[in-house]
KEKOL-301291 format. One line per 10 residues: their letters; for each residue y, x, z of C-alpha. Coordinates in Angstrom, 2 decimals. Layout:
// KEKOL-301291
A	Y X Z; ...;
***
This chain:
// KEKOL-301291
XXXXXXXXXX	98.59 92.44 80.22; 101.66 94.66 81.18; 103.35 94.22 77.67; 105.52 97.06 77.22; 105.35 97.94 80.78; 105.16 101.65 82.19; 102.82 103.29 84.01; 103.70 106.27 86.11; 102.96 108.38 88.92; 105.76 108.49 91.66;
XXXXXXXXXX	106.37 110.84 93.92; 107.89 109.82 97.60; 107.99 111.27 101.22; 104.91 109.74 102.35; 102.83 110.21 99.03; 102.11 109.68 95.48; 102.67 105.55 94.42; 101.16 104.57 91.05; 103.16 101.61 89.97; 104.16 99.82 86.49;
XXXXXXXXXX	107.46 98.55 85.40; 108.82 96.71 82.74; 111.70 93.46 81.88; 114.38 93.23 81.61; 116.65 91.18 84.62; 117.29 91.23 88.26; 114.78 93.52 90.32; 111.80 91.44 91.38; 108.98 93.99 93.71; 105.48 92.33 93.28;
XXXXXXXXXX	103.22 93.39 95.73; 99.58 92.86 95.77; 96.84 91.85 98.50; 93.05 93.28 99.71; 91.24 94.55 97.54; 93.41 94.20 94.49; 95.48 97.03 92.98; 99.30 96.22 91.18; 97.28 95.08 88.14; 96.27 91.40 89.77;
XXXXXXXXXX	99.55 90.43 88.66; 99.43 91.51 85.14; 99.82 87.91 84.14; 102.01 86.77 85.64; 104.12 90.25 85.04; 104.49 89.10 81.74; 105.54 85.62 82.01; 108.35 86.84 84.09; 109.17 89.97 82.12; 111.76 88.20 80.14;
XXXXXXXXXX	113.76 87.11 83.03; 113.10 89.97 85.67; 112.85 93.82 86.03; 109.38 93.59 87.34; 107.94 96.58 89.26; 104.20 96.28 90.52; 103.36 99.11 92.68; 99.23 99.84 94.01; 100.26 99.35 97.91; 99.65 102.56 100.28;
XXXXXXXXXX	96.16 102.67 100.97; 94.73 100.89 97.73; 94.72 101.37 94.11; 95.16 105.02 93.16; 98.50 105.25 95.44; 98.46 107.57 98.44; 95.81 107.25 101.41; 97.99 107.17 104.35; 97.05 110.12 106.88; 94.59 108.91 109.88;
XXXXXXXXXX	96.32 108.20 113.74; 95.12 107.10 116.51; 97.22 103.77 116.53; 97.26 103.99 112.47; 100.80 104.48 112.57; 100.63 105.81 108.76; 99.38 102.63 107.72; 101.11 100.39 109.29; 103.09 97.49 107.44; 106.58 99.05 108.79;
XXXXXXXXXX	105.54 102.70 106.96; 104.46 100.83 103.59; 107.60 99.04 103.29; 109.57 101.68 104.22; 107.37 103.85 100.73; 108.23 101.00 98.39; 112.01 100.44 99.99; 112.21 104.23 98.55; 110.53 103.49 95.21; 112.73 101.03 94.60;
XXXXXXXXXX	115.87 103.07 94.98; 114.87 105.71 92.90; 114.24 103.04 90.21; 117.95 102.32 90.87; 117.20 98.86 92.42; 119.47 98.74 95.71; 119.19 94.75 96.32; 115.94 93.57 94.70; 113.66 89.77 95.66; 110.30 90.74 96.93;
XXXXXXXXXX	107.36 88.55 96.74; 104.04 89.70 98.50; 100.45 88.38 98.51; 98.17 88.49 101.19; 98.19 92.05 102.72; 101.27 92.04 100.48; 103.21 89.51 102.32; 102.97 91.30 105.31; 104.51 94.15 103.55; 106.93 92.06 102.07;
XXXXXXXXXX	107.75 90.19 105.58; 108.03 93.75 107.50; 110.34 94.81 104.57; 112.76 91.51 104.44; 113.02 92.33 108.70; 113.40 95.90 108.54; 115.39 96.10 105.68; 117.89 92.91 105.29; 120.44 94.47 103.36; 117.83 95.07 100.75;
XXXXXXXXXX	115.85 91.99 100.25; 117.49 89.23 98.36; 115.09 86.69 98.32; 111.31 86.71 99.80; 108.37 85.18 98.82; 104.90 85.34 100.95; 101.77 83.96 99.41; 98.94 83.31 101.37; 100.28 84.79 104.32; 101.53 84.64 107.90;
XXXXXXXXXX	103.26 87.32 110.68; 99.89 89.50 111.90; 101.05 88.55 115.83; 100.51 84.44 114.46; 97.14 85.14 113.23; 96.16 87.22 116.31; 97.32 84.30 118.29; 96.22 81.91 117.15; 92.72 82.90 116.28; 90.41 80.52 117.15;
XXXXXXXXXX	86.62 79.45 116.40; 87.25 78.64 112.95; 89.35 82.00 112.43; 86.44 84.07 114.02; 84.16 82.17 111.79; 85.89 82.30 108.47; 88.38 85.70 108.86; 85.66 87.40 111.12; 86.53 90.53 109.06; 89.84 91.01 110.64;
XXXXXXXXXX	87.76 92.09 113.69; 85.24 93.93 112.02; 87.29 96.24 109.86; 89.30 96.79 113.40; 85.92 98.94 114.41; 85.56 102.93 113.73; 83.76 103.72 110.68; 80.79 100.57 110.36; 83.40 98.80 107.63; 83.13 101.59 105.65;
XXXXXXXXXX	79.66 102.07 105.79; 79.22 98.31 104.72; 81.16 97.68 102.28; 79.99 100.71 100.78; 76.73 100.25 100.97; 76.50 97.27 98.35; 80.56 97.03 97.15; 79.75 94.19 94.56; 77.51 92.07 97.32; 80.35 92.72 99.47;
XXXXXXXXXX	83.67 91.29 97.61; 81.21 88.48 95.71; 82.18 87.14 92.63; 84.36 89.48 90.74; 85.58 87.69 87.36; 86.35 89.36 84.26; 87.72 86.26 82.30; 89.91 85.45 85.20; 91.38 88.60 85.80; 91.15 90.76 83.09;
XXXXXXXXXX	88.75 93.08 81.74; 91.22 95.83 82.38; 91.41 95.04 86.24; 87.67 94.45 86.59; 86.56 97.73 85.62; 89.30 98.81 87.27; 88.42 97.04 90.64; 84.79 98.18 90.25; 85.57 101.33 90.44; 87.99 101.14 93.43;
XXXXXXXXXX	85.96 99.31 95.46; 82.87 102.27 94.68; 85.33 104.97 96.23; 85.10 105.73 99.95; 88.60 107.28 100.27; 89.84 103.78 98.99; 87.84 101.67 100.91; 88.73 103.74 104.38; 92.61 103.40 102.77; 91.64 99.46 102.68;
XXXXXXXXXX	90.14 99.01 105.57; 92.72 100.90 107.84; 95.41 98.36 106.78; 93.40 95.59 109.15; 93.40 98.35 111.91; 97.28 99.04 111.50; 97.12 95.30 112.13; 95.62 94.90 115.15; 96.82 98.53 116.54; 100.39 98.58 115.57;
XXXXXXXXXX	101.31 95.80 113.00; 101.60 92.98 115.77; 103.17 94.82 117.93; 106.29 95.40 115.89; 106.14 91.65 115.02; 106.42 91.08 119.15; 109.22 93.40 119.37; 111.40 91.24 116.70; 109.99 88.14 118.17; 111.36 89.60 121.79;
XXXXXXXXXX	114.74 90.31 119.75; 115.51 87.18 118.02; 115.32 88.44 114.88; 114.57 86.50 111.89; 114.50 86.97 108.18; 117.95 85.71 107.31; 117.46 85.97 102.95; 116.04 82.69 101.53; 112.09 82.83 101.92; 109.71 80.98 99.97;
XXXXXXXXXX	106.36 80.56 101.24; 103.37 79.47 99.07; 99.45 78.89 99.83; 96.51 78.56 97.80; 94.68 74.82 98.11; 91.48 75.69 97.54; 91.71 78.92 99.95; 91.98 77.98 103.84; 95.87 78.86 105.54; 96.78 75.30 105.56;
XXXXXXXXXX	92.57 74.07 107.14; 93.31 77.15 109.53; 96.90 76.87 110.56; 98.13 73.57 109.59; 101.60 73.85 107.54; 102.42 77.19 107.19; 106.28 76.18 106.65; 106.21 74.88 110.32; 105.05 78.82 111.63; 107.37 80.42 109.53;
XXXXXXXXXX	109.89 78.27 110.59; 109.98 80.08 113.99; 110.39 83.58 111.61; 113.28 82.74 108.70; 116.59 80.57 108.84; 116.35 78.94 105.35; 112.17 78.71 104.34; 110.59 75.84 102.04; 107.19 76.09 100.19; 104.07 73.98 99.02;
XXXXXXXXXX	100.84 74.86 98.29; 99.55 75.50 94.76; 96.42 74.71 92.97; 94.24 77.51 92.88; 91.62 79.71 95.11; 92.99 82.90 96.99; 93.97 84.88 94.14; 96.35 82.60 92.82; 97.94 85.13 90.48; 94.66 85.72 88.05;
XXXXXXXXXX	93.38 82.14 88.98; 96.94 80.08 88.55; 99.23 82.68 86.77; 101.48 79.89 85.24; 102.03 77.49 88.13; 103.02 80.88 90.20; 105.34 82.05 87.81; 107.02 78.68 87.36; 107.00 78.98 91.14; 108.84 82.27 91.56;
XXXX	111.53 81.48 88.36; 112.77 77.69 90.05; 113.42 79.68 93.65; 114.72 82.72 92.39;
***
């Protein structure tokens, strides 16, 4: 995977981003979800390398990027403060306009980023993914049931101490031949390190400290993502047996937004790396 991408270490106000690049083509920011690291999307990296400047970054608070600093409301972690790290690693990779696609935690990232940051964001593609504030409200029995671990990981210092505890129990079946040995081993090692986990796990409390809020604030505004938007959800995962059609919620959030569902469990990416990249080449 990565075919004559590079790897590197960037430096940027908030911290250190590890992130790999590679293509040739318009700039196209892939950003992963929880627990994964930038090297889910080796696959599809290189189906797209031939049309697009890819650059997959490890998000704030997971891989072996920077641990955003504790706060009270988790300020440093918030969705607004991760975009605003990859808006800057962008620009020193000289990419001033670039599409963004995001994935689970991702696409929050990548929403945040397309509202804070219109004159930036081209395109925008969320996978698997709604505004935090549409989750929040409309959480129901199934949601506590099935996402429980929104509120959990929202609780001082017990997530940590359980997923640690058992870190293989706790993310079930990890698959080599799906995702690469490279990004197993990787991922097994993550997942054993406490400073990642707490970075992890602090990304749900951003969400229910801070994350919504700002989403309430734009809401308040009027303001919309204005770019074209794509949104796309996994079949076999459960948006669509939560929510109903996701295109209908974001409807209230973009002026131009069309999407389907794809075949595939949550990680579509190493699960459905073909029907995703076909995906992201016909709307971009």
């Amino acid at each position: 995977m990565f075919d004559n991408f590079r790897l590197e270490m960037m430096e940027t106000e908030a911290g250190p981003i590890r992130l790999r690049h590679g293509g040739s083509g318009p700039p196209l920011l892939l950003i992963h979800g929880h627990p994964r690291s930038h090297m889910t999307w080796g696959q599809v990296a290189d189906l797209l390398s031939a049309d697009f400047r890819i650059v997959c970054p490890d998000l704030p608070g997971f891989g072996r990027s920077y641990i955003p600093k504790d706060d009270t409301e988790s300020r440093f972690s918030s969705k607004r403060a991760k975009a605003s790290a990859l808006v800057e690693v962008m620009e020193r990779l000289g990419h001033h306009a670039f599409f963004v696609a995001g994935h689970d935690r991702g696409s929050l990232v990548a929403f945040r980023m397309a509202m804070d940051h219109p004159k930036l964001v081209r395109k925008l593609i969320i996978m698997d993914g709604l505004p935090v504030v549409e989750h929040l409200e409309r959480a129901d029995w199934k949601f506590a049931r099935d996402w429980y671990h929104w509120f959990f990981f929202a609780q001082p210092e017990k997530p940590e101490r359980a997923i640690l505890a058992d870190p293989i129990a706790w993310y079930g079946a990890l698959r080599p031949d799906q995702m690469g040995r490279d990004a197993y081993d990787e991922l097994v090692t993550l997942i054993h390190d406490p400073t990642v986990i707490h970075g992890m796990v602090e990304d749900y409390r951003a969400g229910i400290r801070i994350d919504h809020r700002h989403d309430c604030e734009d809401r308040d505004a009027g303001r919309r993502v204005r770019c074209p938007m794509l949104c796309l959800w996994s079949l076999n995962d459960d948006l669509e047996q939560i929510y109903g059609d996701p295109i209908a919620i974001w409807k209230h959030w973009a002026d131009n937004v069309g999407g389907y569902g794809i075949e595939s469990g949550h990680h579509v990416a190493e699960e459905n790396p073909a029907a995703l990249a076909v995906a992201f080449k016909a709307f971009l």
